[in-house]
N, CA, C and O atoms as CSV, one atom per row, in Angstrom:
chain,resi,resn,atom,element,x,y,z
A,1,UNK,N,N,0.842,-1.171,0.000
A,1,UNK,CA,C,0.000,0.000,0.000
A,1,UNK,C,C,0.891,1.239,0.000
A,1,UNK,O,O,1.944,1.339,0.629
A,2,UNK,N,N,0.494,1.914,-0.565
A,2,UNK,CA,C,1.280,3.630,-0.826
A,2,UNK,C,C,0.272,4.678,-1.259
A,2,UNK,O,O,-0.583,4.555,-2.136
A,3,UNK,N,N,0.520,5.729,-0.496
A,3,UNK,CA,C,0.271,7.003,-0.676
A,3,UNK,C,C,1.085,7.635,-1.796
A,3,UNK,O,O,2.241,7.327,-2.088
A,4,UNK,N,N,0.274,8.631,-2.431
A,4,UNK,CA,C,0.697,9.313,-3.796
A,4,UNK,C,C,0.310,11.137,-3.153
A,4,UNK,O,O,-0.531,11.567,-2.363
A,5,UNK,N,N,1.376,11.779,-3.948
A,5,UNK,CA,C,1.165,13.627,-3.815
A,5,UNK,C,C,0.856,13.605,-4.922
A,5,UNK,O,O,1.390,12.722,-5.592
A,6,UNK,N,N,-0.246,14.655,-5.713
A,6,UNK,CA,C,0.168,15.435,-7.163
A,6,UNK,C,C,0.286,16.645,-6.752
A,6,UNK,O,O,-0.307,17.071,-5.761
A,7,UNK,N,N,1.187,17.432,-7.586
A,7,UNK,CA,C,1.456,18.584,-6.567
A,7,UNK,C,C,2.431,19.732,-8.415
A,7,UNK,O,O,3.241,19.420,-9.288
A,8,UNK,N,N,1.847,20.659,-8.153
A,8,UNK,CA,C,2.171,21.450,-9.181
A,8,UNK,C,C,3.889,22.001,-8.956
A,8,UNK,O,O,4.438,22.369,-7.917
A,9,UNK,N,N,4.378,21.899,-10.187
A,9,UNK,CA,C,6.084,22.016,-10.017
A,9,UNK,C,C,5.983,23.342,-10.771
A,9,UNK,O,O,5.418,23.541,-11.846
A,10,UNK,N,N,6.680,24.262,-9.952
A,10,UNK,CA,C,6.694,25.397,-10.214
A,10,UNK,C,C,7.887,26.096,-11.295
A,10,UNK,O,O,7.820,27.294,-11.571
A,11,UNK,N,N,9.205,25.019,-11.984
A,11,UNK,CA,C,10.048,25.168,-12.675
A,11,UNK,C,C,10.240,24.853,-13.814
A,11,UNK,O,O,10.947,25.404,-14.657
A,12,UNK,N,N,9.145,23.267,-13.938
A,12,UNK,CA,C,8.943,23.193,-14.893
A,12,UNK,C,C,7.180,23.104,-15.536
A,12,UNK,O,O,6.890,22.805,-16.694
A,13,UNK,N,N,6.447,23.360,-14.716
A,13,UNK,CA,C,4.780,23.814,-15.422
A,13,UNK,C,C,4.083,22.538,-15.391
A,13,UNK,O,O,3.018,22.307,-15.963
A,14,UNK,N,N,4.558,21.967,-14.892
A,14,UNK,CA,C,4.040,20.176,-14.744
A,14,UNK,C,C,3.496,19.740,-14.043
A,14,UNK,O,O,3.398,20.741,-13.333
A,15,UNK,N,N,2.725,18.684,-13.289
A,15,UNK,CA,C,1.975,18.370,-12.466
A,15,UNK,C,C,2.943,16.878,-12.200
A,15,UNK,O,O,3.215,16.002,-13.021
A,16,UNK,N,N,3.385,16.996,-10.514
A,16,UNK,CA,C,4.254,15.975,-10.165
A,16,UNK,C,C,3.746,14.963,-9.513
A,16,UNK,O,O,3.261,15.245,-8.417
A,17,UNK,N,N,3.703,13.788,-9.872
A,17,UNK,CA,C,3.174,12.707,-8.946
A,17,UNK,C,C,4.574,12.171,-8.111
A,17,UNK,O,O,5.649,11.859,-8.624
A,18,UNK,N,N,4.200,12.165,-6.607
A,18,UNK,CA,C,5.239,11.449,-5.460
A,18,UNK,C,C,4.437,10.754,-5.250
A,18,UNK,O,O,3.236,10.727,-5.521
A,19,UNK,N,N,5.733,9.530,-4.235
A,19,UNK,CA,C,4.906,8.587,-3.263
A,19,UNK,C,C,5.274,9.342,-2.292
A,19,UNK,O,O,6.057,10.290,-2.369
A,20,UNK,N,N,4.727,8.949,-1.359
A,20,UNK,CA,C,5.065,9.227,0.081
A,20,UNK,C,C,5.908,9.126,0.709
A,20,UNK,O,O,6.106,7.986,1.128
A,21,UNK,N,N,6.875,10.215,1.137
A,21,UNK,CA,C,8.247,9.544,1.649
A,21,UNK,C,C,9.438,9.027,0.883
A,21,UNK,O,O,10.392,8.409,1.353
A,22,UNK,N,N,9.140,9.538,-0.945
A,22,UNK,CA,C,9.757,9.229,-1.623
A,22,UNK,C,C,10.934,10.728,-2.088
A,22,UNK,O,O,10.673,11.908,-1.852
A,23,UNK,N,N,11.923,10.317,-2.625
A,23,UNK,CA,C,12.852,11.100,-2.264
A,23,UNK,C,C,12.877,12.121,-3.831
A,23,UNK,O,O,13.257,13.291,-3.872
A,24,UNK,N,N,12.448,11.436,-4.839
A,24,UNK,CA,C,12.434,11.727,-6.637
A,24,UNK,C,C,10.753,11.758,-7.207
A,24,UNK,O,O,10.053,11.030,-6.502
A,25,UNK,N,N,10.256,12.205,-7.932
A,25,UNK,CA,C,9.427,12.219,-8.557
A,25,UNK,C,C,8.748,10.799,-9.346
A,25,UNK,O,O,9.422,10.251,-10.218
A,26,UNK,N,N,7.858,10.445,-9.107
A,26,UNK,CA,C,7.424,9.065,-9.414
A,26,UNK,C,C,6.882,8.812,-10.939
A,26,UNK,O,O,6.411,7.777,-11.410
A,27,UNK,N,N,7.150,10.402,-11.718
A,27,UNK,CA,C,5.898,10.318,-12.862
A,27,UNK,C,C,5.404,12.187,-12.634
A,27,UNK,O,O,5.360,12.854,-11.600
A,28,UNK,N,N,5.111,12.550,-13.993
A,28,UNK,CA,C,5.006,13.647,-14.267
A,28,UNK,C,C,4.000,13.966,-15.508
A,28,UNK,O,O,4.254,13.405,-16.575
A,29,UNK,N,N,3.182,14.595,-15.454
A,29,UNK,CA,C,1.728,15.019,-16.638
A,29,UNK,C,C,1.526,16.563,-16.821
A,29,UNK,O,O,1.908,17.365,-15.969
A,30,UNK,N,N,0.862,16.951,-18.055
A,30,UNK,CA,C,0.886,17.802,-18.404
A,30,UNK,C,C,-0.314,18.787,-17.917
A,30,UNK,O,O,-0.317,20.018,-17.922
A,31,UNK,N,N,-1.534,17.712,-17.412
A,31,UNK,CA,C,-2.379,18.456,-16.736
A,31,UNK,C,C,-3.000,17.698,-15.360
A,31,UNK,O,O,-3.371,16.570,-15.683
A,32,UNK,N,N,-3.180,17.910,-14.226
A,32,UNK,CA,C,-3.883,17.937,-12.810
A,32,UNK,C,C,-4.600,16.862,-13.439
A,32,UNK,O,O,-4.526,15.795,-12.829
A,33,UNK,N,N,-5.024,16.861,-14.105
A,33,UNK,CA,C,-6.439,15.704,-14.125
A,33,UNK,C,C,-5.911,14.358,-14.676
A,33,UNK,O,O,-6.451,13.256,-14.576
A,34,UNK,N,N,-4.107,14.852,-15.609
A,34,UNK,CA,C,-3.870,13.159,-15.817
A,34,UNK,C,C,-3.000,12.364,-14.950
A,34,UNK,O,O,-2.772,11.154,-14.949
A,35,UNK,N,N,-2.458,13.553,-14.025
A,35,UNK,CA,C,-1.408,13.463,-13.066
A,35,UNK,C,C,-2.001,12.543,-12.028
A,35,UNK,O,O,-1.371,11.635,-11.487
A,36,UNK,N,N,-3.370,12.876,-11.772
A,36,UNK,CA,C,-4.126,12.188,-10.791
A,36,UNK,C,C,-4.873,10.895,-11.455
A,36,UNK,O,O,-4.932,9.889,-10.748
A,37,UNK,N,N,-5.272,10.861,-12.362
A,37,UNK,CA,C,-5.273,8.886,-12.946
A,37,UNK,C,C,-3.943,8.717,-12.594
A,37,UNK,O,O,-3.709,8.368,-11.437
A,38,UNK,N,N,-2.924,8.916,-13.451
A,38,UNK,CA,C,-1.709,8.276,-13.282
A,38,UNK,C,C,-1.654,7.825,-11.484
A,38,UNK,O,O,-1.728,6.697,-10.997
A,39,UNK,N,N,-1.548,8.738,-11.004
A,39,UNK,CA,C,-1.115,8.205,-9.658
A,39,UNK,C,C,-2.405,7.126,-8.819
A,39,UNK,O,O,-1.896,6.238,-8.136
A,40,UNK,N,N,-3.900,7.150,-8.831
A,40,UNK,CA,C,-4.430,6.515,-8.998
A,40,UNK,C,C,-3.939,4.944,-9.289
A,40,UNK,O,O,-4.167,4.003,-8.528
A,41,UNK,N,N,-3.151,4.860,-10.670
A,41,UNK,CA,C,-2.819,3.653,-11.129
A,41,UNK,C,C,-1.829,3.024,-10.270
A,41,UNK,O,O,-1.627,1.814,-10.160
A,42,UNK,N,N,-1.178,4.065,-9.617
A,42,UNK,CA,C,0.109,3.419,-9.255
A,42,UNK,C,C,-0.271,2.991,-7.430
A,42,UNK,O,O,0.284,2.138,-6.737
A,43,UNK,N,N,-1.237,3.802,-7.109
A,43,UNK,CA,C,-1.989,3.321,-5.874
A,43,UNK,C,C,-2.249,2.009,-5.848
A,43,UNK,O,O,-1.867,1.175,-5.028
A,44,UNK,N,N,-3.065,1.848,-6.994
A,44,UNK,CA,C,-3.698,0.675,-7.467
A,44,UNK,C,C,-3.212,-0.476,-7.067
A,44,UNK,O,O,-3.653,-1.329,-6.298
A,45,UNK,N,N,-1.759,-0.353,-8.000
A,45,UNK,CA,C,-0.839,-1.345,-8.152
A,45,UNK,C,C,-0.251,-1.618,-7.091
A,45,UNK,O,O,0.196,-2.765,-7.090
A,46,UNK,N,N,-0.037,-0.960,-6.054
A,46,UNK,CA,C,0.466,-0.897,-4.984
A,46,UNK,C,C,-0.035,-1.532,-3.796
A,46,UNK,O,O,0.451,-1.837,-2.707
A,47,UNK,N,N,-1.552,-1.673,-4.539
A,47,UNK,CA,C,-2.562,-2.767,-3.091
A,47,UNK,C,C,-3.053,-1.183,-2.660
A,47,UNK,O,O,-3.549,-1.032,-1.544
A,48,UNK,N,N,-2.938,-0.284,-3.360
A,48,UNK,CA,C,-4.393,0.284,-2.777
A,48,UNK,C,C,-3.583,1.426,-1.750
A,48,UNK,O,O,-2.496,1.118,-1.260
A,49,UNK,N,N,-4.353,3.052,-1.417
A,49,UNK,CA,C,-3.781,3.814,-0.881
A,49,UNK,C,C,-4.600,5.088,-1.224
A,49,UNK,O,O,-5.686,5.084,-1.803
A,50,UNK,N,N,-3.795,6.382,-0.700
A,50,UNK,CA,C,-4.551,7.585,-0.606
A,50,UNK,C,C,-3.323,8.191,-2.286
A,50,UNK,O,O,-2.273,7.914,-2.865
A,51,UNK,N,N,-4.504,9.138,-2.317
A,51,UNK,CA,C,-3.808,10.302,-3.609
A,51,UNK,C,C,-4.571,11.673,-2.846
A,51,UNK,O,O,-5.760,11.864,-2.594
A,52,UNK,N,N,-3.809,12.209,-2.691
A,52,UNK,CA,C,-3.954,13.570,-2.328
A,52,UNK,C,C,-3.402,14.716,-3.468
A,52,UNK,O,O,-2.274,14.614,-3.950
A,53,UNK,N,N,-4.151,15.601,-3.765
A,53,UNK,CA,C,-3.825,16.574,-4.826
A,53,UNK,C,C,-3.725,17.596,-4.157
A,53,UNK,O,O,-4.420,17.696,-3.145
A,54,UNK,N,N,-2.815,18.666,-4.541
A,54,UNK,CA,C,-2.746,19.918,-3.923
A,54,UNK,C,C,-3.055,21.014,-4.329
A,54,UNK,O,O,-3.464,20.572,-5.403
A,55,UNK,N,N,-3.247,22.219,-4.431
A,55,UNK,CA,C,-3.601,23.189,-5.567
A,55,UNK,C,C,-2.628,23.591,-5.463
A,55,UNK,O,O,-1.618,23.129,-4.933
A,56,UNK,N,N,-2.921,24.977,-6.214
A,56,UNK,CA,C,-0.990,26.002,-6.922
A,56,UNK,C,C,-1.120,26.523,-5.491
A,56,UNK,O,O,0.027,26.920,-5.287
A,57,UNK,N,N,-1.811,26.764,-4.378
A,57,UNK,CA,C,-0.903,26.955,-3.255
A,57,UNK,C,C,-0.296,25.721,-1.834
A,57,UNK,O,O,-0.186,25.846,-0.614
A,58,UNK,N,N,-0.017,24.551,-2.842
A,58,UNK,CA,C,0.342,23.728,-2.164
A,58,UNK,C,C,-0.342,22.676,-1.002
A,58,UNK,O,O,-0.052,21.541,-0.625
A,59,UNK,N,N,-1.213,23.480,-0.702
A,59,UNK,CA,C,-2.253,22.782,0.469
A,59,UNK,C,C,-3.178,21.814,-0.194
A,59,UNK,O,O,-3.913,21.913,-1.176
A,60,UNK,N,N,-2.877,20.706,0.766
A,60,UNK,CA,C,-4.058,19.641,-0.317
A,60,UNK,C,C,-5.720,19.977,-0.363
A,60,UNK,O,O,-6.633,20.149,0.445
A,61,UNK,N,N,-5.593,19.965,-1.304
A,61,UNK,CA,C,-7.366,20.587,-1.690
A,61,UNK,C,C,-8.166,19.499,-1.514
A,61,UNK,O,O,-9.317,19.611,-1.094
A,62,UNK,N,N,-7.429,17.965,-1.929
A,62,UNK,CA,C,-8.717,16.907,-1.882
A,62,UNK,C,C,-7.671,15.543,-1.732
A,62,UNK,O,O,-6.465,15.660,-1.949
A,63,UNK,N,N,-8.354,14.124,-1.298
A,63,UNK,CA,C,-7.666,13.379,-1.139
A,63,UNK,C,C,-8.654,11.802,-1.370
A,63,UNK,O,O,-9.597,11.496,-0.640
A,64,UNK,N,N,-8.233,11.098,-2.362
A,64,UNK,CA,C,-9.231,10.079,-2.552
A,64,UNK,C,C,-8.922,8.671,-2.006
A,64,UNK,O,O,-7.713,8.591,-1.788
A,65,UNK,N,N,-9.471,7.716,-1.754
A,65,UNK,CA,C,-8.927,6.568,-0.941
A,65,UNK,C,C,-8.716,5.963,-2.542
A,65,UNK,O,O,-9.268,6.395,-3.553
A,66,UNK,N,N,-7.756,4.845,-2.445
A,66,UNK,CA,C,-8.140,3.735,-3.833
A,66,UNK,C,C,-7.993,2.106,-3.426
A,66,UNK,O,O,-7.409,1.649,-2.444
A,67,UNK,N,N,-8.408,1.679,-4.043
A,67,UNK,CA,C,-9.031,0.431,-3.099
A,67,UNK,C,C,-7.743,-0.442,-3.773
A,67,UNK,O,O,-7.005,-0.065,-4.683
A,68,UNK,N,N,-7.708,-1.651,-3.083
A,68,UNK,CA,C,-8.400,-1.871,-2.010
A,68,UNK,C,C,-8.310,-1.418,-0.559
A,68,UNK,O,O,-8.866,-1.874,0.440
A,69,UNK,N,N,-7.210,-0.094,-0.748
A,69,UNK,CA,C,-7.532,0.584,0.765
A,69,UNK,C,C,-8.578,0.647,1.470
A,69,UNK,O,O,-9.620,0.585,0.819
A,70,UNK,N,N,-8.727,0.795,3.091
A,70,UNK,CA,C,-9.573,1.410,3.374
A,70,UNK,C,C,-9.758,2.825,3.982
A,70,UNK,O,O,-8.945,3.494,4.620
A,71,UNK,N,N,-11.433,3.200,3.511
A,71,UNK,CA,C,-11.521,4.825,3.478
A,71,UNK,C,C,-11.549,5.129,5.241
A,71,UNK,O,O,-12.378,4.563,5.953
A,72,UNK,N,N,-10.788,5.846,5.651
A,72,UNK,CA,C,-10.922,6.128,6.812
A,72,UNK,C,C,-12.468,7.027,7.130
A,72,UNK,O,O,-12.563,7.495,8.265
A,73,UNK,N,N,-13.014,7.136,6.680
A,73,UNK,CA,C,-14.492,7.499,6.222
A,73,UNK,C,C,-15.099,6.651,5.910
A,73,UNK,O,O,-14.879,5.573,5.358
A,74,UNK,N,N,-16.087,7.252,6.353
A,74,UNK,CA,C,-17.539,6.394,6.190
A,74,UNK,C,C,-18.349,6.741,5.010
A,74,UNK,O,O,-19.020,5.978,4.315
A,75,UNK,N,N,-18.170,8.099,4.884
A,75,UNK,CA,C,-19.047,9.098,4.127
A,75,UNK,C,C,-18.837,8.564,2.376
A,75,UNK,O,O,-17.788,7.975,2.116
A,76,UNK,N,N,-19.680,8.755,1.441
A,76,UNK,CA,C,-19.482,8.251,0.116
A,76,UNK,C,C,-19.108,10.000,-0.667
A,76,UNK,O,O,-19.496,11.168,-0.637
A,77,UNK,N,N,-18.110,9.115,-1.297
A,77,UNK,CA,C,-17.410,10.625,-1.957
A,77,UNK,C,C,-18.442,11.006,-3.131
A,77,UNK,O,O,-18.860,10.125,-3.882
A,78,UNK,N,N,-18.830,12.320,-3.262
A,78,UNK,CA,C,-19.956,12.611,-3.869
A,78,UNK,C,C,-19.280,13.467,-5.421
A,78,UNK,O,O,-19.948,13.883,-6.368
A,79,UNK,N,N,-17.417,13.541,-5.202
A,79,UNK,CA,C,-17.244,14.244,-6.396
A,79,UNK,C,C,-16.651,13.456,-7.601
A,79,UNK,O,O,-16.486,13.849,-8.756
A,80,UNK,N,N,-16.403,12.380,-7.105
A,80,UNK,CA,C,-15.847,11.885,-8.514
A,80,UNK,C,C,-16.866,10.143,-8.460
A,80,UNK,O,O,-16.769,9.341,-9.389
């Protein structure tokens, strides 16, 4: 199981996918929305985990469980 960042790179205009605790960049997209499938996938593969996205001021704006993690919530995610 692994946690994923997408997180906007300010040098080169890119949208960066990390793992957690990882020291290099795991994967890199041209827009927020493919940055986050991508990392998604790699959750996936991983047995499942959180993706947290951040906006351009760094603070995570949203954070999705991917299975087979479990959601530390109960609540059903109503945006995606």
């Amino acid at each position: 199981m692994a946690n994923y960042h997408v997180s906007k790179d300010k040098d080169t205009g890119k949208w960066n996918i990390q793992k957690e605790g990882g020291q290099r960049s795991s994967g890199s997209a041209d827009t927020q929305k493919e940055a986050e499938k991508t990392a998604k996938e790699y959750a996936a593969n991983s047995g499942g985990g959180e993706v947290r996205i951040h906006g351009l001021d760094g603070k995570i704006r949203d954070s999705d469980t991917v299975a087979p993690a479990n959601d530390p919530t109960s609540s059903k995610d109503t945006k995606h």
